[in-house]
C-alpha positions in Angstrom: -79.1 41.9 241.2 -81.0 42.6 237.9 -77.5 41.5 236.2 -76.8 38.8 237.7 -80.3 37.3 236.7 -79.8 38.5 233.3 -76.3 36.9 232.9 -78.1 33.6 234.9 -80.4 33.4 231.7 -78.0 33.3 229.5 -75.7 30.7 230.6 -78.6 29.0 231.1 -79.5 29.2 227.2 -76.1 28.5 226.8 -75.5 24.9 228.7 -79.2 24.5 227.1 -78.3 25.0 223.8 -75.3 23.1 224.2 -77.5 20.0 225.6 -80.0 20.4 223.2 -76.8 20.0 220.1 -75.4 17.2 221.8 -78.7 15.4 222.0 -79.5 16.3 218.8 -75.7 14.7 217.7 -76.2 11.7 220.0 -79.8 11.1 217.9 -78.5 11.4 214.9 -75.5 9.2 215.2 -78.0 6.7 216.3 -80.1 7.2 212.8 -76.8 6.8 210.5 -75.9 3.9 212.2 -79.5 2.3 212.5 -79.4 3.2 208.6 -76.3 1.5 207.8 -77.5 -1.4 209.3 -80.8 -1.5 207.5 -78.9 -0.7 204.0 -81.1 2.5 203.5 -78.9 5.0 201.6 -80.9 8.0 201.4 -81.5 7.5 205.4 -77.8 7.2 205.6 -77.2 10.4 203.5 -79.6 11.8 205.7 -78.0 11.2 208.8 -75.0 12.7 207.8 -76.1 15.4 206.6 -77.6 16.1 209.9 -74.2 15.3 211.2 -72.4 17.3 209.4 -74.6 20.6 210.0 -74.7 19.8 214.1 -71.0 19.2 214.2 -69.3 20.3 211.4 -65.6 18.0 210.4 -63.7 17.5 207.5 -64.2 13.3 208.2 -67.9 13.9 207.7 -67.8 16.6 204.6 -65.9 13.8 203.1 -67.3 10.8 204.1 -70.9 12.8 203.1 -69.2 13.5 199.5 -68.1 9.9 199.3 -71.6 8.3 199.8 -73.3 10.8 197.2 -70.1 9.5 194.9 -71.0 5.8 195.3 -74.5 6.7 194.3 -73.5 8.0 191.1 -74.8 11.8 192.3 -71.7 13.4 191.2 -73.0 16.8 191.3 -74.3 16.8 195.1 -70.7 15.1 195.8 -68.6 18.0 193.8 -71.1 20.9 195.8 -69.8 19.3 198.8 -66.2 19.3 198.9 -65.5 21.1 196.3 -63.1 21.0 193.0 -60.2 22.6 194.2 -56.9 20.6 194.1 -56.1 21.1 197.8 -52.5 19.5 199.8 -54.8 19.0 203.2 -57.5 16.7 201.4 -57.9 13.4 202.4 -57.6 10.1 200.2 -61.1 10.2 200.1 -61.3 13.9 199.6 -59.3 13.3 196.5 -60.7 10.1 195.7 -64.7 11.7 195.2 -63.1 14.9 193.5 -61.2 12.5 190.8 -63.9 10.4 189.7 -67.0 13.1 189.8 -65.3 15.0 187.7 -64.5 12.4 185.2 -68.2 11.2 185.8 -69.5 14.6 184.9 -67.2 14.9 181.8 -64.2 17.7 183.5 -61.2 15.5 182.1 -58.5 18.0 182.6 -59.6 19.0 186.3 -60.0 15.3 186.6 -56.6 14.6 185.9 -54.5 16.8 188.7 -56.6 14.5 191.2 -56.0 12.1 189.8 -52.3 12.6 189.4 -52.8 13.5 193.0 -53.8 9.4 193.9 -51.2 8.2 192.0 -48.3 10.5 193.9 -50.3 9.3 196.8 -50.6 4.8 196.0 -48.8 4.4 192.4 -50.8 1.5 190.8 -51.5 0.2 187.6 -55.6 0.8 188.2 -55.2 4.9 188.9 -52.5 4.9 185.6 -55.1 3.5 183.2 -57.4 6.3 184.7 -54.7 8.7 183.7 -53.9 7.3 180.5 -57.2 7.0 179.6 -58.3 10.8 180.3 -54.9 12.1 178.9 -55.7 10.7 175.9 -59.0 12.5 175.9 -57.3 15.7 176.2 -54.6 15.0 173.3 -52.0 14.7 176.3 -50.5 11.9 174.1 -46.6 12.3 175.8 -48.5 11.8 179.4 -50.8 9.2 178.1 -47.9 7.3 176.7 -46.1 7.5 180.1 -49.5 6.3 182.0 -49.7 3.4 179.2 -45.9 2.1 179.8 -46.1 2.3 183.4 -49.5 -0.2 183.5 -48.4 -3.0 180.8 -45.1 -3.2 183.2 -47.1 -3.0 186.3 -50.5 -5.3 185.6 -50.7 -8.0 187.4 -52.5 -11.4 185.9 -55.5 -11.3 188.7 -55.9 -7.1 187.6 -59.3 -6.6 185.9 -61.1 -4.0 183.7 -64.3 -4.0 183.9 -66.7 -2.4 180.0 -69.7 -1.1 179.9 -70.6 -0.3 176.0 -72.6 -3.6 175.9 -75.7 -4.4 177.5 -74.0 -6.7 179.4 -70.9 -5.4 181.5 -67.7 -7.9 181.1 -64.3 -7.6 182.4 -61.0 -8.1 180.3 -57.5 -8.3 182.4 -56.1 -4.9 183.0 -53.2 -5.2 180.6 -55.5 -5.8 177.8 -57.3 -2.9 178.7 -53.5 -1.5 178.8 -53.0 -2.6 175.1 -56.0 -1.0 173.6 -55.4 2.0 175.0 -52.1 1.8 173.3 -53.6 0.9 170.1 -55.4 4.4 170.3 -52.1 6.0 171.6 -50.5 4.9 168.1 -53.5 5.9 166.0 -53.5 9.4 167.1 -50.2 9.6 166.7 -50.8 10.3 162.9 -54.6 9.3 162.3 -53.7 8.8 158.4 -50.5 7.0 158.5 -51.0 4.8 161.4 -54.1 2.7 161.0 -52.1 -0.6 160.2 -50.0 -0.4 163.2 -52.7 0.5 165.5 -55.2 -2.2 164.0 -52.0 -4.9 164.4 -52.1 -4.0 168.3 -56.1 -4.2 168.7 -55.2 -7.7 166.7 -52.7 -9.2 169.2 -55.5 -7.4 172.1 -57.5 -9.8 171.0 -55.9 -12.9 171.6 -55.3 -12.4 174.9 -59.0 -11.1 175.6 -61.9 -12.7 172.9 -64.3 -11.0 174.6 -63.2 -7.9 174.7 -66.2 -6.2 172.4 -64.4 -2.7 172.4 -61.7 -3.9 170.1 -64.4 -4.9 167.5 -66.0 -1.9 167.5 -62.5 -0.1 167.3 -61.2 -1.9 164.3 -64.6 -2.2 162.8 -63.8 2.1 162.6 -59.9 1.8 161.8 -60.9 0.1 158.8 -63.5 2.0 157.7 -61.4 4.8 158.0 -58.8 2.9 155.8 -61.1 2.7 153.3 -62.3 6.4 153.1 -58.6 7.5 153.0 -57.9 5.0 149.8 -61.1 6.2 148.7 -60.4 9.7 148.5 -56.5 8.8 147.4 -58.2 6.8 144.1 -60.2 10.1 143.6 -58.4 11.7 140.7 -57.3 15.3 141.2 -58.3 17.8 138.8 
């Protein structure tokens, strides 16, 4: 008899516990969604947290990972999914891993994610990305690849958008394309290949005036220039 009370009070604990979670998951799916509703990030971060620790997925990892992502808290996003490159993760999955990596400066673990939304939705937008963080890492072969593939695939409505000033602008996408090129050509040889490089940041231009970056840029190629005749001039003892 003394068993079967014992074994009474713990199913009991038992279907109570399990109440008690699924009260607890029924509240909290009620907060993230009363958060969404009232725009309150932290509240909705919050929520899912809660989620996620009451009823563990991989939808709400992710989705958690994606909101810390979206407010720039790269970090809290990478210590919740991880860096591994992984064949199971989700677009999203791969998606925060990519860019919170690049955000926190991790270019060449960046890039295999990367790589990995490309293989996944080939676009012009994820190939500047690549070219862009290939050229970084003196992948110049890959970065060339990357810059080919988006002047043939940009379309006209495709934008970039600039941050260096203190007012962000956009420039279309095969602009952005063409600068990147201009930087491909100069590191091909740095010494030799100023003029060619400061003839594409030129014709970059014209089709975006506004594009600051390529001021800056030529502004450097020519200075450059002018060291390198400087020191030619020099005469050698």
């Amino acid at each position: 008899m003394k068993k079967i009370f014992v074994l009474f009070l713990l199913m009991s604990g038992f279907m109570l516990s399990a109440q008690t979670n699924s009260e607890l998951v029924k509240h909290f799916e009620a907060y993230y969604k009363q958060m969404k509703a009232q725009g309150d990030v932290q509240g909705i971060v919050n929520g899912m947290t809660h989620l996620n620790l009451l009823a563990p997925s991989e939808a709400r990892k992710d989705t958690l990972a994606y909101l810390y992502m979206s407010e720039n808290q790269y970090i809290q996003a990478l210590n919740t999914i991880g860096v591994d490159r992984l064949a199971t993760d989700s677009d999203i999955a791969v998606e925060v891993k990519a860019v919170s990596l690049k955000a926190v400066k991790q270019p060449k673990m960046a890039i295999g994610h990367f790589e990995e939304m490309f293989k996944r939705n080939p676009n012009a937008l994820i190939a500047y990305e690549l070219a862009e963080l290939n050229l970084q890492t003196q992948n110049l072969t890959e970065a060339e690849k990357h810059i080919n593939y988006g002047l043939a695939n940009s379309k006209d409505d495709m934008k970039k958008a600039f941050y260096e000033t203190q007012n962000p602008y956009e420039v279309p996408l095969r602009s952005a394309f063409m600068y990147l090129n201009a930087l491909k050509v100069y590191n091909d040889d740095p010494k030799l290949n100023i003029d060619a490089a400061v003839d594409i940041l030129d014709a970059t231009l014209k089709t975006a005036p506004n594009f600051n970056l390529i001021q800056l840029s030529k502004t450097e190629l020519l200075r450059q220039k002018q060291a390198l005749q400087a020191q030619a001039a020099q005469p050698k003892n």
